[in-house]
C-alpha positions as CSV (number, residue, x, y, z in Angstrom):
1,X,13.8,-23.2,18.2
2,X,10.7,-21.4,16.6
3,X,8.1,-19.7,18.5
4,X,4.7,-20.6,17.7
5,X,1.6,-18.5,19.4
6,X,-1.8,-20.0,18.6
7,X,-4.6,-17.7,19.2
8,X,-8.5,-18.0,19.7
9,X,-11.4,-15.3,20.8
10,X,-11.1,-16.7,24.6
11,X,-7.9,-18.7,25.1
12,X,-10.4,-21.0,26.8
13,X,-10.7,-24.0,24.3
14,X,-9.1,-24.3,20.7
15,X,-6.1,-22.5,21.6
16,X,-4.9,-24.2,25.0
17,X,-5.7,-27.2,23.4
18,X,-3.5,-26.5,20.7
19,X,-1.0,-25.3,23.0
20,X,-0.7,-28.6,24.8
21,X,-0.8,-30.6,21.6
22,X,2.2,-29.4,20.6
23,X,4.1,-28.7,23.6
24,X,6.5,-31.4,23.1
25,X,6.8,-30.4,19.1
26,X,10.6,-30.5,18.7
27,X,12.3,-27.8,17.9
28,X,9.5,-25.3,19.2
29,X,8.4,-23.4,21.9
30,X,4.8,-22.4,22.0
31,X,2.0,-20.9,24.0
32,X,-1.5,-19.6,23.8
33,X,-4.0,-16.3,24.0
34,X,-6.9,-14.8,23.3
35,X,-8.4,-12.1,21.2
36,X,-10.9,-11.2,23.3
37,X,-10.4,-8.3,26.3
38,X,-11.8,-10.4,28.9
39,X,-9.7,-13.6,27.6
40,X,-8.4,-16.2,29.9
41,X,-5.2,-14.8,28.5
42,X,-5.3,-12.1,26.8
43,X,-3.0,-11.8,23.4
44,X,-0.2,-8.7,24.5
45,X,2.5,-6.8,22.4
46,X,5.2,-8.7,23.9
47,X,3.8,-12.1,22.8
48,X,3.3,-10.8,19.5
49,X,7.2,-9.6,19.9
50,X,7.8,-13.3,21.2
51,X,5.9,-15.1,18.3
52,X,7.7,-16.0,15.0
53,X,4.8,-18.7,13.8
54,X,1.2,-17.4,14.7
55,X,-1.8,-19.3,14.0
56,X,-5.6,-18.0,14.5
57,X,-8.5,-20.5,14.4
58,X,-11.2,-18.2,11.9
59,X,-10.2,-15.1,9.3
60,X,-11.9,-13.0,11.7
61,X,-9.6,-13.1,14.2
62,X,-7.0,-12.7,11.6
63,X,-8.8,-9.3,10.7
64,X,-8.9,-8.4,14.3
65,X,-5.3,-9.0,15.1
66,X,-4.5,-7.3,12.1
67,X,-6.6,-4.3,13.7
68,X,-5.7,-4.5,16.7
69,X,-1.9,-5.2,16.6
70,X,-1.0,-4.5,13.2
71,X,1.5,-2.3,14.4
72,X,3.5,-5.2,16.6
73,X,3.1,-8.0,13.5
74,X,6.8,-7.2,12.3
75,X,7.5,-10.3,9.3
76,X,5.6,-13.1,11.5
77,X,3.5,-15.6,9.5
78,X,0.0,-15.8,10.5
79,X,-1.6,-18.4,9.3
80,X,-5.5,-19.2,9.4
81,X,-6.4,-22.9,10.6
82,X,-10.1,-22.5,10.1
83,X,-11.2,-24.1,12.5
84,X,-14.8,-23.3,14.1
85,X,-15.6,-22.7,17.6
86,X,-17.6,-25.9,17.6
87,X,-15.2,-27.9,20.1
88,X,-14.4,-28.6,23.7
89,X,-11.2,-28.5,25.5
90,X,-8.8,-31.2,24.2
91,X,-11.7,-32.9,22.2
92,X,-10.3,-35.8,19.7
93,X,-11.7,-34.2,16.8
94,X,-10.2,-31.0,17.9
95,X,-7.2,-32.6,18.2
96,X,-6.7,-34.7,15.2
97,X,-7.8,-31.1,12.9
98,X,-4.9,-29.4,14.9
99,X,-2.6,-32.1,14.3
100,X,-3.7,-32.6,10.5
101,X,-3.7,-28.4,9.9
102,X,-0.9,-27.3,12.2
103,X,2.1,-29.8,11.2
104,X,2.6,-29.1,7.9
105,X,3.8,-25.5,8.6
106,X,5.9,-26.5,12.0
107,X,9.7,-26.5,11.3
108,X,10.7,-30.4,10.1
């Protein structure tokens, strides 16, 4: 089983969507956070300890969580989906650019 955090600014609407895509993925387990402070859930140490496949949505956040936690990334893979904040909650489009950028690194 691998564990797969996805990460957005807010947690509010590419990343829980994202998380309940591939909830079902066989063979991992994954959940969701934020960036942000004021996140709906905010991204903590122990996720990051948690996490063996992290994916942010824009290179900024992969600056930030390089800021911020650099000192808890320990060999994880982030990888960068670049996807824009331009989406609702579970919105097809959203979901088929998940589904078309997130696959291809998930264990076979």
């Amino acid at each position: 089983m691998t564990n797969v955090l996805f990460l957005c600014s807010q947690n509010k609407l590419r990343s829980p969507t994202a998380e309940q895509v591939f909830a079902d993925y066989p063979g991992i387990a994954c959940t969701s956070a934020g960036l942000n402070h004021d996140a709906e859930n905010p991204l903590t140490p122990e996720l990051l300890a948690w996490a063996e496949l992290i994916f942010v949505m824009e290179k900024a956040q992969r600056s930030r969580l390089r800021e911020r936690f650099g000192e808890h990334l320990h060999g994880q893979r982030v990888v960068c989906l670049n996807i824009p904040d331009n989406y609702r909650f579970m919105q097809p489009e959203l979901v088929a650019l998940l589904e078309k950028k997130v696959t291809p690194h998930l264990p076979a």
